[in-house]
C-alpha positions as CSV (number, residue, x, y, z in Angstrom):
1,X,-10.3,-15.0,-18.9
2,X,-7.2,-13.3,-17.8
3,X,-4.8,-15.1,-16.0
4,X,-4.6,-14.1,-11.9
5,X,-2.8,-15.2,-9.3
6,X,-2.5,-14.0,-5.2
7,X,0.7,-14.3,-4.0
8,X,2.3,-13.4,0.0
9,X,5.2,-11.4,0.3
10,X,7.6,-9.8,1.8
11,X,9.2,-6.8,0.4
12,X,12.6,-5.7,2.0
13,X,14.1,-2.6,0.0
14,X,17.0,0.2,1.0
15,X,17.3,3.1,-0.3
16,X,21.0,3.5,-1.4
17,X,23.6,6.6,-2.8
18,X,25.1,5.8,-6.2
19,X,28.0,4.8,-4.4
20,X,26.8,2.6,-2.2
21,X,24.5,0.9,-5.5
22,X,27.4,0.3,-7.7
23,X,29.8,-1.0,-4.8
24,X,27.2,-3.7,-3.7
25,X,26.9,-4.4,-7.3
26,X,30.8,-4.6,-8.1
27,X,30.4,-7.2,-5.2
28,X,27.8,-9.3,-6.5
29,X,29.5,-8.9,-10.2
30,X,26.4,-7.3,-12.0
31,X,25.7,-4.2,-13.2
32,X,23.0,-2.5,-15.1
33,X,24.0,-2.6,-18.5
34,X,23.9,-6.9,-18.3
35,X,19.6,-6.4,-18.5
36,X,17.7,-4.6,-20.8
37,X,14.7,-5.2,-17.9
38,X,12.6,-2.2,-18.2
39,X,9.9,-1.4,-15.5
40,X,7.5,1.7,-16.4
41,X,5.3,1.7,-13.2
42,X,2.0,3.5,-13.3
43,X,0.0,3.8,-10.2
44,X,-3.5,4.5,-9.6
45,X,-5.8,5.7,-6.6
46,X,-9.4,6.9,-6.0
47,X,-10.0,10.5,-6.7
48,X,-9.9,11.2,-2.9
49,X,-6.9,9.4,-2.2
50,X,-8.6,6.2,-0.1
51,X,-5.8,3.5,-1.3
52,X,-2.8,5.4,0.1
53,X,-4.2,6.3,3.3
54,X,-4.4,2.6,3.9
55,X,-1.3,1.9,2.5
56,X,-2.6,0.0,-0.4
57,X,-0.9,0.3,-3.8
58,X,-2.7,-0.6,-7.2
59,X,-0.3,-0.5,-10.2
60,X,0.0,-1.3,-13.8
61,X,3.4,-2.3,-14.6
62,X,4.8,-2.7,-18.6
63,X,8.3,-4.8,-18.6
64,X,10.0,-4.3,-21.7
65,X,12.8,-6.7,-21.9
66,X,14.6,-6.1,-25.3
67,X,11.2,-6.1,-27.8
68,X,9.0,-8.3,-25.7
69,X,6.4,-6.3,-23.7
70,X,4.2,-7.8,-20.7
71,X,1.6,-6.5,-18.6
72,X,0.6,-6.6,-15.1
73,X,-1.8,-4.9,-13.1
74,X,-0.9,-5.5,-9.3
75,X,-2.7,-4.5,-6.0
76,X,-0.9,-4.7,-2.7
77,X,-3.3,-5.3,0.4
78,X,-1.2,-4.7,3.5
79,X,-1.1,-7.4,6.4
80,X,-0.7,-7.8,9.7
81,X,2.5,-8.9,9.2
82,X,5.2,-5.6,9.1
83,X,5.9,-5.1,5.3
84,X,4.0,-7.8,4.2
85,X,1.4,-7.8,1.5
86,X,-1.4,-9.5,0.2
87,X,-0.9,-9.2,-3.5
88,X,-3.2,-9.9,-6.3
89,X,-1.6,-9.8,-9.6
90,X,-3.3,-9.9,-12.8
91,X,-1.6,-10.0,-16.9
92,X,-3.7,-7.8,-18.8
93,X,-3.3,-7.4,-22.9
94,X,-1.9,-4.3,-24.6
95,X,-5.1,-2.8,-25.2
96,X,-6.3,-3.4,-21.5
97,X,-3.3,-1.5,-20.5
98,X,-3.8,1.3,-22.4
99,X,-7.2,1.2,-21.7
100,X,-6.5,1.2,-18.0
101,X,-3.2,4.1,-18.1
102,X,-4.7,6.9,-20.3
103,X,-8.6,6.1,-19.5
104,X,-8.6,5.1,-16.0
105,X,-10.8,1.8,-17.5
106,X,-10.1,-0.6,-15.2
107,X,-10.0,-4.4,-16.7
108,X,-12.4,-7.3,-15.9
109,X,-11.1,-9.8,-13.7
110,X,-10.3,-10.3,-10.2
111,X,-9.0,-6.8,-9.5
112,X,-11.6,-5.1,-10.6
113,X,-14.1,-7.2,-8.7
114,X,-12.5,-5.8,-5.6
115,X,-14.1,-2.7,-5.6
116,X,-14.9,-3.1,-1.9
117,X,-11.3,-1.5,-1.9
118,X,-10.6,0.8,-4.7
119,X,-14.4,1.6,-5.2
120,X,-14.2,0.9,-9.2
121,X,-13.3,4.5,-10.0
122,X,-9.5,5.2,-9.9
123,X,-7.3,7.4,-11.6
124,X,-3.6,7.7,-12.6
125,X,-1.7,9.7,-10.6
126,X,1.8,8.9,-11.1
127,X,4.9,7.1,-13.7
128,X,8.5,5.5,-11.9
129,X,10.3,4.1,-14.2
130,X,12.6,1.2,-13.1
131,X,16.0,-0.2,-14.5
132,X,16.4,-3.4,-13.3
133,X,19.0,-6.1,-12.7
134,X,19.3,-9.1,-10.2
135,X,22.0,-10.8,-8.7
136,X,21.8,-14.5,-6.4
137,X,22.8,-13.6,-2.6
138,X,23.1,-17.2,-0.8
139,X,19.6,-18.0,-0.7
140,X,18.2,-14.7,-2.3
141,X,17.6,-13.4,-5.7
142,X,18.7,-9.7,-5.0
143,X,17.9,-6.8,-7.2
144,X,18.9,-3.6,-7.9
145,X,17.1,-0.6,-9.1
146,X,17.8,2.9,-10.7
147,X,14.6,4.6,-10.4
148,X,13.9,7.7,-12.4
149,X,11.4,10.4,-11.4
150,X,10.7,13.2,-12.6
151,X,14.1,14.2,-13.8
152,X,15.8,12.7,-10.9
153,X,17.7,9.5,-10.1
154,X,17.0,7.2,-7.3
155,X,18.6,3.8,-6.4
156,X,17.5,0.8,-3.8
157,X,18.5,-2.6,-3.5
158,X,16.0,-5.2,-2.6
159,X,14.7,-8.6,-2.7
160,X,10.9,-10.0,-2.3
161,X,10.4,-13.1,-0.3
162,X,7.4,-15.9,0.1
163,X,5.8,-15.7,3.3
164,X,4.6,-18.8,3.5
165,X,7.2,-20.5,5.2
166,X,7.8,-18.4,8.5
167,X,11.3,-20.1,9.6
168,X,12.8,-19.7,5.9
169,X,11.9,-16.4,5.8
170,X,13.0,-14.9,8.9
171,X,16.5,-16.4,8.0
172,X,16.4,-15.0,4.3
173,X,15.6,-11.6,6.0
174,X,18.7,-12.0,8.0
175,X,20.8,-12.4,5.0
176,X,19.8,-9.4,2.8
177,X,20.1,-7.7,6.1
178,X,23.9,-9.2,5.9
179,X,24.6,-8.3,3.1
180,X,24.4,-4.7,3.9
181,X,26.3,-4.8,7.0
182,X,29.3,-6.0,5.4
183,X,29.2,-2.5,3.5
184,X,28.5,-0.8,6.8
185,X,24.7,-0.4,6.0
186,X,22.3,-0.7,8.8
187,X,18.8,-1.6,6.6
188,X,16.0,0.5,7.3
189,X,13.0,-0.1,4.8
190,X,12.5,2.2,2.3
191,X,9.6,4.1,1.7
192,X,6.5,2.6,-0.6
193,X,7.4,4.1,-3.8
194,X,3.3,5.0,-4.1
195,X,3.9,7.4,-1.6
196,X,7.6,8.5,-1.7
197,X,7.2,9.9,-4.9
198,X,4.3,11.6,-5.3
């Protein structure tokens, strides 16, 4: 059976300029050419659009890191909680991926037994691909992203924190949100990528 697990985060991303990406990064002494962490993002949605209206996302992302390769089909349930999602995330085989990107098949397992929320018949509808690096920020892991779309270059900085822990949280919010200010950033949380680039 493949291997599943549900997860409660937070996700805290800004968009940035170049500028501002590399700056941050001189700062926190990374830059992108220190990974070779590849994200190639394909998203999927009903044929009338259902998941995005409700601000659910349901992706298969590949990570290539050097030669390796791994899998993941994820769906984000929004909560009540601003910016906070429910997510279920589920490793899938090469075959299941390819199964799942150029035939819409999705694979057995939890996700697909959710079909109370995508209905069982989804389509891809979009590719991001992500550069990745990270960087530790005081009690964070902060990462960085060049995004590329459709012939154009994006970049946000970001970091994903467990929800299960209310006081720890709030105060790991309060230092990503730190960590802009001393750059002269006010955060404002970007756009799900779902429906930014569409």
């Amino acid at each position: 059976m493949a291997k599943k697990t549900r997860t409660l985060d937070k996700e805290m991303r800004h968009a940035l300029s170049k500028a501002q990406c590399y700056e941050i990064m001189d700062y926190l002494m990374v830059q992108f050419s220190d990974t070779t962490d590849y994200h190639y993002n394909y998203y999927f949605d009903t044929y009338e659009g259902a998941l995005t209206k409700q601000d659910i996302t349901l992706r298969q992302r590949t990570i290539r890191k050097g030669n390796d390769f791994h899998y993941v089909l994820t769906l984000k349930i929004p909560t009540i909680d601003k910016d906070t999602f429910l997510e279920y995330n589920q490793s899938l085989s090469e075959r299941q991926m390819r199964r799942l990107v150029y035939n819409n098949i999705l694979p057995e397992g939890e996700i697909k037994d959710l079909s109370s929320i995508h209905g069982g018949n989804v389509k891809n509808f979009n590719l991001i691909r992500v550069s990745r690096v990270s960087a530790p920020y005081k009690d964070l892991e902060v990462f960085f992203d060049r995004i590329s779309h459709r012939g154009k270059t994006f970049y946000e900085i970001g970091t994903n924190i467990e929800s299960d822990d209310w006081a720890s949280s709030t105060e790991k919010a309060q230092e990503f949100k730190e960590l802009l200010s001393t750059f002269g950033i006010e955060y404002k949380q970007a756009e799900r990528r779902s429906k930014r680039f569409r």
